[in-house]
C-alpha positions in Angstrom: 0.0 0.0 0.0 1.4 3.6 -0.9 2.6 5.4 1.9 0.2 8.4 3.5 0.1 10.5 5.9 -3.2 9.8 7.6 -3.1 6.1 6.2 -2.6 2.8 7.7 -3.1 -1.0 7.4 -4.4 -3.2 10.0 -2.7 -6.7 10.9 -5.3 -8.1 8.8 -5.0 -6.1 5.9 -8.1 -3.7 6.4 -7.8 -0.3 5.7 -7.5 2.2 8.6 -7.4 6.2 9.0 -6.0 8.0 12.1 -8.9 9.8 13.8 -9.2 13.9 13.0 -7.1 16.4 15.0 -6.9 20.0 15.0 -8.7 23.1 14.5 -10.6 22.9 11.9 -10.8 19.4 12.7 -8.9 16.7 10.4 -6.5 19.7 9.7 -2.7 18.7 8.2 0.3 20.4 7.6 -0.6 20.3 4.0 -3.8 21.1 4.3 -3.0 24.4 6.3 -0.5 25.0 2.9 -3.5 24.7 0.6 -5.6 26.8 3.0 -3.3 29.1 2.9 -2.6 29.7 -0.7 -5.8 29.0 -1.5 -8.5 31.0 0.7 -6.9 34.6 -0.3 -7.6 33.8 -3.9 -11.0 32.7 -3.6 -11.4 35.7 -1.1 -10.5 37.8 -4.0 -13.0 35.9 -7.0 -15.6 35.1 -5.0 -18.6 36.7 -2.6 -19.5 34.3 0.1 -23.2 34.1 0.2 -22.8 30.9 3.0 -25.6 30.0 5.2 -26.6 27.3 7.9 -23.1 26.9 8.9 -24.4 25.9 12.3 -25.8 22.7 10.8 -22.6 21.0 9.8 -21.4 19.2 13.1 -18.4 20.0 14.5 -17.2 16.6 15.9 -18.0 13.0 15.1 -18.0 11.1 11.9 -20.6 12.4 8.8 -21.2 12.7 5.5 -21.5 16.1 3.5 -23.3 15.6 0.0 -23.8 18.7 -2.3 -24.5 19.4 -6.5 -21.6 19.8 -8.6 -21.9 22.8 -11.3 -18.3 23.9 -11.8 -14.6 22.8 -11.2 -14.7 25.3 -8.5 -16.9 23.6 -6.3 -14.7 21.2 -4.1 -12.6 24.7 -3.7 -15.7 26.5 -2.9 -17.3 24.1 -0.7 -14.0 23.0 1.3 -13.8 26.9 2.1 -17.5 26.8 3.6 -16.6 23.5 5.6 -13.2 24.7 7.0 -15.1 28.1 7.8 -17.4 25.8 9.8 -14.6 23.9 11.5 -14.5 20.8 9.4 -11.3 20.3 7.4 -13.2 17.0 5.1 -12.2 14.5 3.0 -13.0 13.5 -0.5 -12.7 10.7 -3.2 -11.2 12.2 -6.1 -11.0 11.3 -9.8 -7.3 10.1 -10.4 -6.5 12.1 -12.6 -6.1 15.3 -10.6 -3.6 13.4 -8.4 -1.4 12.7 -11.3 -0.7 16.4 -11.2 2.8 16.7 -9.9 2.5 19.5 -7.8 -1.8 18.9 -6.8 -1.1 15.9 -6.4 1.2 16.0 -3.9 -0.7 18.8 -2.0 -4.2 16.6 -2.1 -2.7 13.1 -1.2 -0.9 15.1 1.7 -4.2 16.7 2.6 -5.5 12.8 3.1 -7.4 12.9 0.3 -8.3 9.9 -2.1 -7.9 9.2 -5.5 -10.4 7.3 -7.4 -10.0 5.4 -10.5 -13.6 6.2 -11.9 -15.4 3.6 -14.2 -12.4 0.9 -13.4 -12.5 -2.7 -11.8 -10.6 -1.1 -8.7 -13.3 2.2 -8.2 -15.5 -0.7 -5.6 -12.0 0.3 -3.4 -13.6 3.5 -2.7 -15.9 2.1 -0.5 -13.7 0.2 1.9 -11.7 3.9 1.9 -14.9 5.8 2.4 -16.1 3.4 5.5 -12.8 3.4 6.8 -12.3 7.7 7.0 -15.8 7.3 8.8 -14.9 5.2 10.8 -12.0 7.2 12.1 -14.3 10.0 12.8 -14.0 12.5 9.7 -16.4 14.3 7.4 -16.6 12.8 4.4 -17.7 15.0 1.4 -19.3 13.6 -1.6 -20.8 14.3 -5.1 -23.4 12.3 -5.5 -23.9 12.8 -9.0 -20.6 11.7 -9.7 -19.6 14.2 -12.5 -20.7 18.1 -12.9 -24.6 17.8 -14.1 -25.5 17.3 -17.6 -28.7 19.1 -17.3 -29.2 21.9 -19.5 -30.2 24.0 -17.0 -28.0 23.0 -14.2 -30.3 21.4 -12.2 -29.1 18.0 -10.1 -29.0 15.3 -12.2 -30.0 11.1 -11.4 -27.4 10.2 -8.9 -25.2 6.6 -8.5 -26.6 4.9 -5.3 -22.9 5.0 -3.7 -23.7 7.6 -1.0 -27.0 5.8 0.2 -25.6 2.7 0.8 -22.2 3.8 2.6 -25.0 5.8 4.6 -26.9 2.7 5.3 -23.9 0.6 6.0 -22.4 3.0 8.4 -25.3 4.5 10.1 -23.5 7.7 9.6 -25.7 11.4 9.4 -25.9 12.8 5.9 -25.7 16.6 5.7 -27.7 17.7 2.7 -26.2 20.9 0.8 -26.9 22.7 -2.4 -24.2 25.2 -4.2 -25.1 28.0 -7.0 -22.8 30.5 -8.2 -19.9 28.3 -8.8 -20.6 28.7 -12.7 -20.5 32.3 -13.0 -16.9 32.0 -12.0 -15.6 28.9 -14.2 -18.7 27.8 -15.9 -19.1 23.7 -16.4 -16.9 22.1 -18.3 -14.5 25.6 -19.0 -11.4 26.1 -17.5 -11.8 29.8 -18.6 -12.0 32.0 -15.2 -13.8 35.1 -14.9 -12.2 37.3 -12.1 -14.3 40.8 -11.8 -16.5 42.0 -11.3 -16.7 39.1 -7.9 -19.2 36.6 -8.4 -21.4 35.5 -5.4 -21.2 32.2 -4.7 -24.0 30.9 -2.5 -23.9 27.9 -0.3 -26.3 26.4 2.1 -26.4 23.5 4.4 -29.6 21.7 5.3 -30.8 19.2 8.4 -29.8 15.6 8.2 -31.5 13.7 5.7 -33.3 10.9 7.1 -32.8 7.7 5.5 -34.7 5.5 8.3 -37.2 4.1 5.7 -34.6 2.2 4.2 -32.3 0.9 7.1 -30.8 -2.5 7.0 -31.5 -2.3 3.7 -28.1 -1.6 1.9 -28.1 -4.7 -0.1 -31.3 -4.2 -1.9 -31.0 -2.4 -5.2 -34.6 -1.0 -5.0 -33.8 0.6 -1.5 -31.0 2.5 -2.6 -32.4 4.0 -5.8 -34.9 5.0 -3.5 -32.9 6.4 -0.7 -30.5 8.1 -3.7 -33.7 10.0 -5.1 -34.7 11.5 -1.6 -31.6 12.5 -1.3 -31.3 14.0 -4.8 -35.0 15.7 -4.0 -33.5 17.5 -0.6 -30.7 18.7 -2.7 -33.0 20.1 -5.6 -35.0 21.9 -3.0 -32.3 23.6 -1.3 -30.8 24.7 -4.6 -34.8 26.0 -5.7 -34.5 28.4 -2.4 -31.2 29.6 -3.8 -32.0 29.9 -7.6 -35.4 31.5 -6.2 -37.3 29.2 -9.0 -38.5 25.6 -9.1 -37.5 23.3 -11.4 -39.8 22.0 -13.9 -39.9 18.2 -15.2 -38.6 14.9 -14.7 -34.9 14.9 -13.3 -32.5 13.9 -15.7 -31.0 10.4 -15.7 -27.5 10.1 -17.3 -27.9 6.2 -17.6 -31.1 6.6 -20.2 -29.0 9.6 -22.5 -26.5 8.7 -25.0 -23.6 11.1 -23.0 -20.8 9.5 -21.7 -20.4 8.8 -18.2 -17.6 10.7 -17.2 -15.8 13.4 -18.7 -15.8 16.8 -20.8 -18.7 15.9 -23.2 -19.3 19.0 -24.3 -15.4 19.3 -25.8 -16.1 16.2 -27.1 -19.7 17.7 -29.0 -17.0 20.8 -30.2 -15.1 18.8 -32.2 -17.3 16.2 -33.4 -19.2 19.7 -35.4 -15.7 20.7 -36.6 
């Protein structure tokens, strides 16, 4: 197993996390570097617009699920978490941790990469249980990819977040983002610096997935569980957007999209 700093293995092999420390909680050295760097240059691009802080517990082992409109929002959403006293964790696509110098900083921040779509992406899991297990906050996209709705609206989510859920017993913290796209909008890596966007995120009650416990092993149960989740979401983001959204929610698996990455560069050049 790869060496990490907040990463062990048990005499039998089973993965294991040393519990959080500092303030923000599950603070590193490396973490504090990207804090560092990072916060005065989001201070600078971004209006906070950050509300129900309160709700996002300050101790104890829980999961933090949100939308995904930009590649800003993990930056974005970190920011309002370590504001609140939680330094989280995430799994990350892979790719981003073959970036020689972002790499470094996020697998020295504890954070975990994810070979998406592969054979070995089930490992997630066992990592995900395990950093909950050692008492962290865990944040996740539950769409798994920036939304492919036209009108940014959360799409049809994978069922991996309701059954770690159920299989832990762990809170989930529901949150919705909106703003993110104004600043790098989805799919760009074009930034727009001024005039300061606002960026607004909120953070809702815990989600309560009682209607499905002991039930992480049936498939029915956790496309169930996913959709309320997915529902919570959509309605905190309508009290942000200040609209509601209209029709059925759209489902990646029925469109002819690819799964994962930048499909609309991929549309570009197919109409060049």
């Amino acid at each position: 197993m790869a060496t990490h700093p907040s990463l062990a293995e048990g005499s039998g092999g089973e993965i294991i996390y040393q519990p959080p420390r500092g303030k923000p909680l599950g603070v590193n050295p490396w973490f504090r570097i990207g804090a560092f760097v990072l916060k005065p240059l989001l201070n600078m691009v971004v209006k906070k617009d950050w509300r129900g802080g309160d709700l996002i517990p300050k101790s104890g082992a829980a999961i933090v699920v949100c939308n995904h409109l930009s590649y800003l929002d993990p930056l974005t959403f970190t920011h309002f978490l370590y504001n609140n006293g939680r330094a989280p964790r995430y799994l990350g696509k892979k790719a981003v941790f073959d970036l020689p110098l972002i790499g470094r900083v996020l697998r020295g921040a504890g954070q975990i990469p994810v070979d998406r779509e592969s054979k070995d992406a089930v490992q997630s899991l066992e990592h995900a249980i395990a950093v909950l297990k050692a008492g962290h906050l865990l944040g996740v996209y539950p769409e798994g990819t920036l939304t492919r709705d036209e009108n940014l609206w959360p799409m049809k989510a994978k069922t991996g977040v309701a059954r770690l859920a159920l299989l832990t017993g762990v809170p989930i913290i529901i949150c919705a983002s909106w703003g993110t796209q104004r600043v790098i909008p989805r799919y760009s890596n074009r930034i727009k610096l001024f005039p300061r966007s606002t960026v607004s995120i909120v953070a809702g009650e815990v989600v309560d997935l009682s209607p499905w416990q002991d039930r992480s092993g049936d498939s029915q149960a956790l496309e169930e569980a996913t959709d309320h989740i997915m529902d919570r979401i959509t309605r905190l983001l309508e009290d942000l957007r200040g609209e509601s959204k209209q029709g059925e929610r759209f489902d990646l698996k029925s469109s002819d999209l690819p799964k994962i990455g930048n499909y609309l560069k991929k549309k570009r050049r197919g109409h060049e």
